[in-house]
N, C-alpha and C positions, 0 to 999 in steps of 0.2 A: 198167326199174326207175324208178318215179316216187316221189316225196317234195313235203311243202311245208312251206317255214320261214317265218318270219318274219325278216325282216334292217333292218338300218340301211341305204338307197340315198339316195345322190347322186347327185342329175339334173343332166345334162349338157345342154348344146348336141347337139341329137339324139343323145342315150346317157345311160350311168349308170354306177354304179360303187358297188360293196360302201365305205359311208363309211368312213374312217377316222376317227384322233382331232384331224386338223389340218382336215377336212371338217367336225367336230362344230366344232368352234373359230371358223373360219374361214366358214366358209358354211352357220349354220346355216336358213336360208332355201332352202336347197335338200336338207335332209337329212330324210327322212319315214322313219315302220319303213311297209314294206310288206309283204305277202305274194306270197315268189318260188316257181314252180311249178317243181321241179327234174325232170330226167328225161337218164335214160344209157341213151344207144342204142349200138349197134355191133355187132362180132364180133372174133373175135381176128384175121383177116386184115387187115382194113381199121383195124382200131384202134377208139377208142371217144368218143363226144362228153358233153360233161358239159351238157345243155340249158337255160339260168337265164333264167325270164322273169317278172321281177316285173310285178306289180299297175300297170297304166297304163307301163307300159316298153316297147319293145323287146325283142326275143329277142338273146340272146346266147348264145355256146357257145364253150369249148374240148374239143382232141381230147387224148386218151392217146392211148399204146401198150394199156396193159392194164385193164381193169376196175378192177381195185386202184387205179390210179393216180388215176381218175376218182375213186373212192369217198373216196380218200384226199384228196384236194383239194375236195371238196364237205365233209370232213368237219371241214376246217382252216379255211376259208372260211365257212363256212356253221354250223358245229358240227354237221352230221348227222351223225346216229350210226347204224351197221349196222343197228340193229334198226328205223330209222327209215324206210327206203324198203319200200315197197312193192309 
């Protein structure tokens, strides 16, 4: 399943991080909207990865348990919405 959003990212010291509102505040000098390439790979044995690699970043990922769980935290994080991956 692939998707791509648009997000607020905070650059890091080799990393990033979805900004927050003390990020906006605080260092807006490192705070850009990028475009993050999202993608959830897995199986139900192994579990599942939630794939987020913005525009000039880094890859990063976390793992579920379940599909749902992945979707559900891209969609909290990120605002995707089910109808949204492809």
């Amino acid at each position: 399943m692939e998707s791509t959003v648009t997000a607020r990212i905070r650059t890091l010291k080799g990393g990033w991080k979805v900004a927050d509102d003390d990020d906006e505040a605080n260092y807006p000098q490192y705070v850009s909207e990028r475009e993050v390439e999202l993608v959830i790979e897995g199986n139900p044995k192994s579990g599942y990865h939630l794939v987020m690699t913005p525009d000039g970043c880094f890859t990063a990922d976390a793992h579920y348990s379940t599909v749902e769980d992945a979707l559900g935290d891209a969609q909290e994080v990120f605002g995707v919405l089910p109808e949204d991956w492809r």
